[in-house]
C-alpha positions, 0 to 999 in steps of 0.5 A: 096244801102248798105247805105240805106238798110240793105239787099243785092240787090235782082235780077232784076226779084224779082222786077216785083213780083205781090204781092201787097204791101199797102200804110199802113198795120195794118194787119202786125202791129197787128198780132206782138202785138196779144198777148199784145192787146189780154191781155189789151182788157181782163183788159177792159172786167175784169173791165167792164170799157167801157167808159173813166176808168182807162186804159183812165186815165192811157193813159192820164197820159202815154201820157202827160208824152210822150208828154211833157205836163201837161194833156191830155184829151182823147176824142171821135176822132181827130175832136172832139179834134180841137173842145175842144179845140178851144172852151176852148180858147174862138172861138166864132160864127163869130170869124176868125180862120187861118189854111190852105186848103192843109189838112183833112176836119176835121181841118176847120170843127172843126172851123166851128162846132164853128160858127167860119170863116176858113181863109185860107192861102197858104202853103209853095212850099217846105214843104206843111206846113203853109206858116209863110211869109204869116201868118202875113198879114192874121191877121185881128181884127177878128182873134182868133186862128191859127191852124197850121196844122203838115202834114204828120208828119213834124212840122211847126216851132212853135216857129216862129207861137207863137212869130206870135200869141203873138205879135198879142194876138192869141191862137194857137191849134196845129193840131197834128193829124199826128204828134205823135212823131214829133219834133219842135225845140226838143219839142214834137208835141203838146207841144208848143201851148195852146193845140196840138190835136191828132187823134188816128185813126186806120192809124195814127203813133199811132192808135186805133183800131177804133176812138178816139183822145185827146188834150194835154196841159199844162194849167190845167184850159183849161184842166178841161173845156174840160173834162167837156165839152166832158162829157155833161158838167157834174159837178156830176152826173145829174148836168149840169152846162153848154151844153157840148158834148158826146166825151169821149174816151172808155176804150178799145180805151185806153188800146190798145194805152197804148201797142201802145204807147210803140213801138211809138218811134221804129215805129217811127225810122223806118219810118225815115229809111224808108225814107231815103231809098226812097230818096236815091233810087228815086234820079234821078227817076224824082219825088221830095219827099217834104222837111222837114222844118230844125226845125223838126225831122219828122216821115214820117205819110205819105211819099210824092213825087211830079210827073209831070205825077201823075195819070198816075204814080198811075195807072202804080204803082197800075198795078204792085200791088203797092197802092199809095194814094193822100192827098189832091186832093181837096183843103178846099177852093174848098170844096162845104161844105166850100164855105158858111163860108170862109172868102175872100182870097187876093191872092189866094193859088197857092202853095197848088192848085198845090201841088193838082195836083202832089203829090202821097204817097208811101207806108209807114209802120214800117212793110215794108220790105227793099225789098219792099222799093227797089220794090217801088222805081225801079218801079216808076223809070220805071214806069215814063221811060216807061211814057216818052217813050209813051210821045215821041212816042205820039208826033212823031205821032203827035197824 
């Protein structure tokens, strides 16, 4: 216990408390930062800059060093930036792009915003990531672009994907949206491909307070065809030299991820304890969090179990006051939004349809208290004790 928790052990009784605890707390996060967020929102009234300016500019260069990378462009939100960037690598209306199903809407709706055919492929029984035995083979003469998608803050292994994509001449876009921090053989999320796209949503590792998202990159040419295109494909003003689009990241979106971006990697390392807490406290409580793929050092956007008895496990927990939260229960490929422009599937997704149906996410916060660690992790332990108790008892009546 001493190994997981810096704190002693709390009586039994502390553990029933009905205060609830919430799958993410922004409320905690930005009361500490009050006086810093207050004061960069003031730069943004003083300048009158609401739209990209200088914070913008100066986030782009913040987060491009942080990133490891030439340039980020900042743009609207996270969607916006999977649809830059597909586009500034030449997807084009009938081209194929691989992904997976076991992730956010967002992330085949950028390829189909593209006139492209999302292709689906299974994702790994351990990890939940992009299953790379099964990337090979889904290639066909169509394909243009992998997007490899980093869920719940682990990396899929990009420097396997991109020795995939050059023997075949694919780009690749890496969808970082829940990875900011995140490593791939010690390289940042989003740092290894033609462009790594990020969300900034108000849940993520790194948060605005209110949409916004950006791509990171190393090639200056896709960089400048993206700031054109998120900015009306504008040249000067009232010149146009192309139809573009109107996702440009507000000034005071920037300013906050600035003082965000300072504490990212403290977040970051907490999160990682935090983890390593529950695994050592959930231990033979009956649910298995998901592995960590050994080239990654993640950052725990979400941490994740598999729970034979799920539902049942989320109302019992949510009874206690505990909010839990499922990630993906509908897999892409079932979508009825998605169903008119998916390319066929040879062998299904058995892997990503199952994970559907057994995994829960805790709850995961810098801000969580190490007791509150220990309240979640006894209470699923009793929580699926008492489940397998009325699963007996339900049985010997023979109801």
């Amino acid at each position: 216990m001493k190994d997981a928790l810096s704190t002693q052990a709390q009586p039994a009784e502390d553990v029933l408390t009905t205060r609830p605890i919430p799958l993410a707390d922004l409320r905690a996060q930005h009361e500490r930062l009050r006086p810093e967020l207050s004061a960069a929102i003031d730069r943004v009234f003083s300048a009158s800059e609401f739209v990209l300016g200088q914070e913008v500019a100066l986030f782009e260069a913040e987060f491009a060093a942080y990133c490891g990378v030439r340039e980020v462009v900042a743009c609207a939100n996270g969607t916006d930036a999977l649809e830059l960037a597909l586009w500034a690598v030449g997807v084009k209306p009938g081209d194929e792009v691989i992904t997976v199903a076991h992730t956010f809407a967002a992330t085949a709706e950028a390829i189909v915003r593209c006139d492209a055919v999302p292709r689906f492929v299974d994702v790994d029984p351990d990890t939940l990531l992009m299953d790379l035995e099964k990337l090979e083979a889904a290639i066909t003469p169509r394909t243009r672009a992998i997007v490899p998608v980093h869920l719940y803050g682990s990396c899929v292994d990009m420097a396997a994907v991109m020795t995939i994509a050059r023997r075949a001449g694919i780009h690749v876009i890496e969808d970082a949206a829940q990875a900011q921090g995140a490593t791939s053989r010690s390289k940042k999320a989003g740092a290894t491909a033609d462009a790594g796209c990020f969300s900034f949503y108000p849940g993520k590792n790194l948060g605005a307070c209110g949409d916004a998202g950006a791509v990171a990159t190393s090639d200056p040419e896709m960089a400048a065809r993206m700031r054109q295109a998120r900015d009306h494909g504008r040249t000067a003003k009232y010149e146009h030299a192309f139809v573009g689009r109107n996702s440009r990241m507000d000034g005071l979106q920037g300013a906050i991820l600035r003082v965000k971006l300072r504490y990212l990697d403290a977040w970051n390392t907490r999160r990682r304890s935090i983890a390593a807490a529950y695994r050592q406290l959930l231990s033979g409580t009956g649910v298995t969090p998901i592995a960590v793929p050994a080239t990654s050092e993640p950052v725990y956007h979400q941490f994740v179990v598999r729970a034979a008895e799920r539902d049942a496990l989320a109302r019992s927990l949510q009874a206690r006051g505990i909010q839990t939260g499922i990630h993906y229960p509908i897999p892409l490929h079932r979508q009825r939004a998605f169903a008119p422009y998916l390319a066929p599937s040879a062998s299904g997704l058995p892997v990503t349809e199952a994970a559907a149906r057994r995994i829960l996410s805790l709850p995961m916060y810098p801000e969580l208290s190490d007791d509150d660690i220990r309240r979640v992790a006894t209470s699923v332990g009793d929580c699926l004790e008492r489940l397998a108790v009325r699963s007996v008892v339900r049985q010997g009546s023979g109801k």
